[in-house]
N, C-alpha and C positions, 0 to 999 in steps of 0.2 A: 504494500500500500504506500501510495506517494503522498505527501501531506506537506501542505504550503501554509505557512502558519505568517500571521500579521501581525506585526510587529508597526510601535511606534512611537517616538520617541516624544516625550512629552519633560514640560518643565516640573522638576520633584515639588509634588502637592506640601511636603513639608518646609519649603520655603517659599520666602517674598516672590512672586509672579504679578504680572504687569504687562499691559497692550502697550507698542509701539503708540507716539504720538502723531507718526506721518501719515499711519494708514490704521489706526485701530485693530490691527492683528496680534496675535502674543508676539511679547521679545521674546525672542527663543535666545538671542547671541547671550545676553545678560543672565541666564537663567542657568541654575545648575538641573542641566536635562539628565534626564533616566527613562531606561524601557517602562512603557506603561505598566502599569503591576498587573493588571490583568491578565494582558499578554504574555507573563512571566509563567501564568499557572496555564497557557494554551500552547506554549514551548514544553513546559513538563510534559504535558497531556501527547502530545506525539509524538517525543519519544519516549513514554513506556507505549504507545500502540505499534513503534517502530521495535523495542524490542519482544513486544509478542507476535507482529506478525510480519515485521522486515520493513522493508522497502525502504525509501530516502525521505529526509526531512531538511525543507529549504524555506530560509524565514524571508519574506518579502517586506520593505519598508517604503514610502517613500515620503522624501524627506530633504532637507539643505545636505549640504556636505558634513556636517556636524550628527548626523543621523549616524555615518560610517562608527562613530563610537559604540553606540548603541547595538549595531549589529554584530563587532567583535565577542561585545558580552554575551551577545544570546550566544553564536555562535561556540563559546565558549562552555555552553551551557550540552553542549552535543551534535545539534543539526548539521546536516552534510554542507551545506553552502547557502548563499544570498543572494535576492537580489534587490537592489538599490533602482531606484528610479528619485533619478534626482538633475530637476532642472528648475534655473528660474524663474519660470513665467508659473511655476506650481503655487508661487508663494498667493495666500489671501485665497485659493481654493474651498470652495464651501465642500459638503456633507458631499452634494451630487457629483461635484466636480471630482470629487478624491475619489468615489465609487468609482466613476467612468476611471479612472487609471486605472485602479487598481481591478479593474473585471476582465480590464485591456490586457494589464500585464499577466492575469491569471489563465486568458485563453491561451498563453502561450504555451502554460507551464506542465500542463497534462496530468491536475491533483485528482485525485482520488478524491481526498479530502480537504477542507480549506479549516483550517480552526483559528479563532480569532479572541479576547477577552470579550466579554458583557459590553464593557463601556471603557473610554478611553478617562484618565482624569483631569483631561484639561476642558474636553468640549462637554463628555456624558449623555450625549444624545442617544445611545445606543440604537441606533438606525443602519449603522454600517453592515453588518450581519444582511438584512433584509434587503438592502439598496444593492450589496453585490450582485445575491441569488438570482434576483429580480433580471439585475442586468445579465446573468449566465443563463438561465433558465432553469435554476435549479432547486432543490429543499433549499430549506434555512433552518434549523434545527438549534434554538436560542434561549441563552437563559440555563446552561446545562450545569447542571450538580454531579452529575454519573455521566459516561457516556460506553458504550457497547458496541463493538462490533466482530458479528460473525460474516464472516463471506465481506458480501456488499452490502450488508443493512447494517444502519448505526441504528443504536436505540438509545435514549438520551430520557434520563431524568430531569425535567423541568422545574427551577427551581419559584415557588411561587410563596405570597405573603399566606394562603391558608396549607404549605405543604408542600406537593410535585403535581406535576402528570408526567406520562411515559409517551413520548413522539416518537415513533420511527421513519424513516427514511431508506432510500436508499442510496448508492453513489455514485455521482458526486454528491456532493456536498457542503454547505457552507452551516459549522458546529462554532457557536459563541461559547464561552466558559464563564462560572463565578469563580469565585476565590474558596468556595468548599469543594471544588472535585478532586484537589490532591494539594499537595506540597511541594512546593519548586525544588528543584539539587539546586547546591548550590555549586559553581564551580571548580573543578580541583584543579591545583595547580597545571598538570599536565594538560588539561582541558584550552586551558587559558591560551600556554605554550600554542596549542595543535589550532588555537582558533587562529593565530596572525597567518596562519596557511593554508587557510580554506577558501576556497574559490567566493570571489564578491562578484556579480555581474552588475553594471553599471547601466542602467538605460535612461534615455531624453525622452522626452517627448515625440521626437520624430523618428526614432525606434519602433515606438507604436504606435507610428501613423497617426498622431492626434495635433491638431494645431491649438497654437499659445491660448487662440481666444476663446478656446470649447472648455478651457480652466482656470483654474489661478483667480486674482479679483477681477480679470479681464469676462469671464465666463459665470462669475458666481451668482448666483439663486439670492444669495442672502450676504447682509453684511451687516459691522457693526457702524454708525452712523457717529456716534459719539460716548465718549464712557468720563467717570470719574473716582478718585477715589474713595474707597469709602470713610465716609465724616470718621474722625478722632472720636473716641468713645466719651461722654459727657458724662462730668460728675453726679451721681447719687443725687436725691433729696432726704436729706435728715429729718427726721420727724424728734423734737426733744419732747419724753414727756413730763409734763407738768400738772397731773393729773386731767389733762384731755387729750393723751395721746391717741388713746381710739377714736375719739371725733375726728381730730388731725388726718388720722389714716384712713377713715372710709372718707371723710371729704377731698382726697389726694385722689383716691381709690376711682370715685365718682368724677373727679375732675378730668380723667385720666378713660374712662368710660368704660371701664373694669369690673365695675359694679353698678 
């Protein structure tokens, strides 16, 4: 089984993040990026399916030049190789725009399987899953806790607020993941070594036949129009009591439209 797993590099949710002020996109230069964590437990996820049932495992990103970090590490994490699609006219691409590359770059690749995280943590739309399938013509099999496969049929535990349900499919396929279907490895030194020598494939946009203006903010659906940040947190109000503290307080309370 062949499995193309997405990969994407985003700015680490535990630090300061911040939009560009020439075009409202994230700073990515400014920002200490890491693989999206999602995507950390849908790199585990294929390859324990690659050691139960073989085949190759290739993480697809695309992304600036600064992506290429990103992909060392998965790499490092097991998969056979990468590829990279990374040009400038990508940059300010919406939701739609990223799908069409990335369904472009997947008809190349001839997965079996495509697995991806839930949700990214910079945007969290979780719409990528559905927007690829859509454009392959194929399941989408989203939201996964468990995932199964015998032969061609994957079965997937769906993870939901009252529980599961069980979807199957067959393949291809495009498999989202949470953060409960396993546990990531973490890198072993020799891993690390063996990733600086694994094949990166590099593609443009004119690789896969797609022109500047079908993406990037030249082609995008949606955009950010203006932002700021957010207000400085404002001092408390004190209530002292002077035996009318509870008056004090449900008249705060009510003023405040609380009560």
């Amino acid at each position: 089984m062949n499995t193309v797993v997405l990969v994407k590099q985003v700015p680490d949710s535990g630090a300061e993040r911040s939009l560009r002020s020439d075009d409202n996109t994230v700073d990515r230069a400014s920002a200490n990026n890491v693989i999206n964590e999602m995507d950390e437990y849908a790199i585990e996820e294929a390859l324990r399916l690659q050691e139960a049932h073989g085949g190759e495992v290739t993480i697809l990103t695309m992304g600036p030049e600064q992506a290429g970090e990103s992909i060392r590490k998965a790499l490092s994490m097991g998969p056979n190789g990468a590829v990279h699609i990374v040009d400038e006219a990508l940059r300010g691409s919406c939701a739609l725009g990223t799908s069409k590359v990335l369904a472009t770059a997947l008809g190349t690749l001839n997965a079996d399987l495509i697995l991806c995280g839930a949700e990214s943590t910079d945007g969290r739309v979780q719409v990528m899953p559905h927007l690829i399938a859509e454009r392959l013509g194929i399941a989408a099999l989203t939201g996964a806790r468990k995932l199964d496969v015998d032969g061609a049929t994957l079965t997937i535990e769906r993870q939901t607020d009252e529980g599961y349900e069980v979807v199957t499919a067959t393949t291809p396929a495009v498999v989202s993941v949470w953060d409960t279907i396993n546990e990531p490895r973490y890198p072993s030194f020799k891993g690390i070594m063996a990733a600086k020598k694994k094949p990166v494939r590099l593609m443009t946009l004119a690789d896969l036949g797609l022109a500047a203006d079908e993406v990037g903010a030249a082609g995008a659906t949606s955009a950010v129009l203006e932002h700021s940040r957010r207000p400085e947190r404002a001092a408390g109000v004190k209530v002292t009591d002077e035996g009318e503290g509870g008056v004090k307080l449900v008249e705060y309370l009510a003023a405040e439209k609380f009560v």
